[in-house]
Steps between C-alpha positions, in 0.01 A plus 500: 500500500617836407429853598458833263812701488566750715740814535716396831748626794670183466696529217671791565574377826601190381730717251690701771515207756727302208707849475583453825601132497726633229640796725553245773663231311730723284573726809758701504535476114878536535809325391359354234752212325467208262538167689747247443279216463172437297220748668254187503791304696230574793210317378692174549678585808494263837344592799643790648745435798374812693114550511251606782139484564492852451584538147317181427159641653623902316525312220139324457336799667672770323333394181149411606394811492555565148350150408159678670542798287551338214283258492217712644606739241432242207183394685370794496568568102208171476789206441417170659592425840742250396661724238530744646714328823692328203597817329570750890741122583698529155511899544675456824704221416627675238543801684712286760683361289632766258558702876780161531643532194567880527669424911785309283612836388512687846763397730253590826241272393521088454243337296348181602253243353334484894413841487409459131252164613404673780352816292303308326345324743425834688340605189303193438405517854344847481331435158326219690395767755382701244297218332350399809373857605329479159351167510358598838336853341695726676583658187172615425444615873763723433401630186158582594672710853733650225224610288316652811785670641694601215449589116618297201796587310668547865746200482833716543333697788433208721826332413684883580282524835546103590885589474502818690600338822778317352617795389519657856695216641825635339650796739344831403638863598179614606209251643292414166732680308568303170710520194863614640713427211674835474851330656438197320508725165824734654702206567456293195552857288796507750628192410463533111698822483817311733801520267339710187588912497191550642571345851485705832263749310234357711522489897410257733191466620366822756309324729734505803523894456093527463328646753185265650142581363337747709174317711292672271654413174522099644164496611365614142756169390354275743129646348566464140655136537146418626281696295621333152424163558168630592466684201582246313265279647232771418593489121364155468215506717178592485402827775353369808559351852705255303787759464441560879611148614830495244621837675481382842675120337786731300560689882485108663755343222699838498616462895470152504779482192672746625520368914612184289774651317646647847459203696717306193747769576523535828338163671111542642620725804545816289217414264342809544860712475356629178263741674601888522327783602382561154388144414125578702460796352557385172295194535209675611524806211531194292186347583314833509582598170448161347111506668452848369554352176336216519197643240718567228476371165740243389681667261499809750640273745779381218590887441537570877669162564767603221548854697588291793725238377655750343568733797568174768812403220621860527526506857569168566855630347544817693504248808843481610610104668413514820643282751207274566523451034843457431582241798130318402649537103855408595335133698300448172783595280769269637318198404250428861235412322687306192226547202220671650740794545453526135151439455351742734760759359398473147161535600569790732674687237277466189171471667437903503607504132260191396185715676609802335479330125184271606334845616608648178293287303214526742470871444559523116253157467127581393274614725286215712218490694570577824 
């Protein structure tokens, strides 16, 4: 039995979540060499002597979510149940295995059949999941609480907002405050002009030398992080008391993710070290401005939620490293949390940019019913 197509969140989400296998299986992308024996040498290998439970479980896990995706994804496009598994399984296998192959050429990285097996099972395993939420017509729940709650042609909203809170578990300069990659941008530029005539023409980085944000200016920060993903949320639903309960959930998931991300850092006693003088003002303009709005139109909402990302990437650079974000960025940076490091910072960096061309074409798109 099939379903009728339909436009989905999945796909995208299955789409970044295998760009960040890739970024965590080809991280640091450095050193790059040809090997000195046949790159598929792996595929045949023994056992590995040194292995723990750890990377075995990482291993099946890590991929599991993408066979859900996937597979969910292709179910959702009106394949067959049993397709559609078979096709999300070979996508990650493949996947997998071309992430092996590539490890031969990076002297950090090993390749290894295990891992490669392992993968694949993960992926067949969450396929299965998938297939199994369909087969007991959770599928359809959800599409008829999706169509209630949110519009159609909203698939790269929900997959934006379902990310948000990945987004904040990287280290931010200012609570909520996302898309930092002003450094990241002056170092490589730094690092491309070493050796040509144009090196030292750029300085190092002025954040040690910045002042700290005013209250004021961080409380605005701290109110703009939370007002986008509520505008965003507006953009693709319907005006009502709907919009009501996803602003108090985006103020829930924002100091949930965030309490998270500290307590990573830091260890569960100084979960809450996050917290300034600013952060309650900010959190409560936040809210107030997102219920004052809470009427608009949805491409109104898209308009006002570009002003916003907008201004929140602007200031988010005028924030200088404060102690509490460069030793929380320095324990992420030196490898603590092996590959989520690099998941949560992709995510943290590009998530502000992804809203700002997803609310883009919301506001040029014709006009709806509201």
């Amino acid at each position: 039995m099939t379903t009728a197509p339909h436009r989905t969140s999945l796909a995208p989400l299955a789409a970044l979540y295998a760009a960040l296998i890739v970024y965590a299986s080809l991280y640091p992308f450095t050193g790059w060499r040809v090997p000195a024996i046949s790159p598929f040498a792996f595929v045949v290998a023994p056992w590995p002597r040194w292995w723990t439970r750890f990377d075995l479980i990482s291993n099946l896990l890590g991929y599991l979510p993408f066979g859900a995706l996937a597979c969910g994804a292709l179910l959702r496009t009106g394949r067959p149940r049993w397709a559609a598994a078979g096709l999300a399984t070979l996508a990650g296998t493949l996947l997998s295995g071309t992430m092996e192959l590539l490890q031969n050429y990076l002297p950090a990285r090993v390749p290894s059949n295990v891992d490669w097996g392992l993968n694949a099972l993960g992926t067949l395993a969450g396929a299965l999941l998938a297939v199994l939420v369909a087969a007991l017509g959770w599928v359809g729940r959800w599409q008829q609480l999706r169509d209630r709650w949110f519009v159609p042609q909203s698939a790269g909203g929900l997959a934006l907002l379902v990310s948000w809170p990945a987004a904040l578990l990287f280290p931010t300069p200012v609570p909520l405050g996302l898309g930092r990659v002003g450094n990241l941008l002056h170092e490589a530029l730094l690092g491309a002009l070493a050796g040509t005539p144009w090196d030292g023409w750029i300085g190092p980085p002025d954040d040690a030398i910045a002042p700290p944000l005013p209250p004021g200016v961080e409380m605005v920060g701290i109110a703009l992080g939370l007002l986008v993903p509520c505008l965003l949320a507006y953009a693709v639903t319907p005006r009502g008391w709907r919009r009501l309960v996803l602003v108090a959930g985006a103020a829930l998931l924002g100091f949930g993710a965030t309490t998270l991300s500290t307590a990573l850092s830091f260890g569960p006693d100084h979960a809450l070290a996050w917290v300034t003088l600013a952060t309650p003002a900010g959190w409560i303009v936040g809210l107030v401005a997102a219920l004052l709005l809470v009427a608009v139109p949805r491409r109104l909402a898209a308009a006002l939620g570009l002003v916003a990302v907008t201004a929140m990437i602007a200031l988010v650079h005028e924030a200088p490293a404060d102690p509490y974000f460069a030793s929380s960025l320095q324990n992420w940076e030196q490898g603590r949390f092996i590959r989520f490091h690099g998941i949560a910072q992709w995510v943290g960096w590009l998530w502000p940019y992804a809203v700002l061309l997803y609310l883009i074409g919301r506001t040029v798109a014709r006009a709806e019913k509201p």
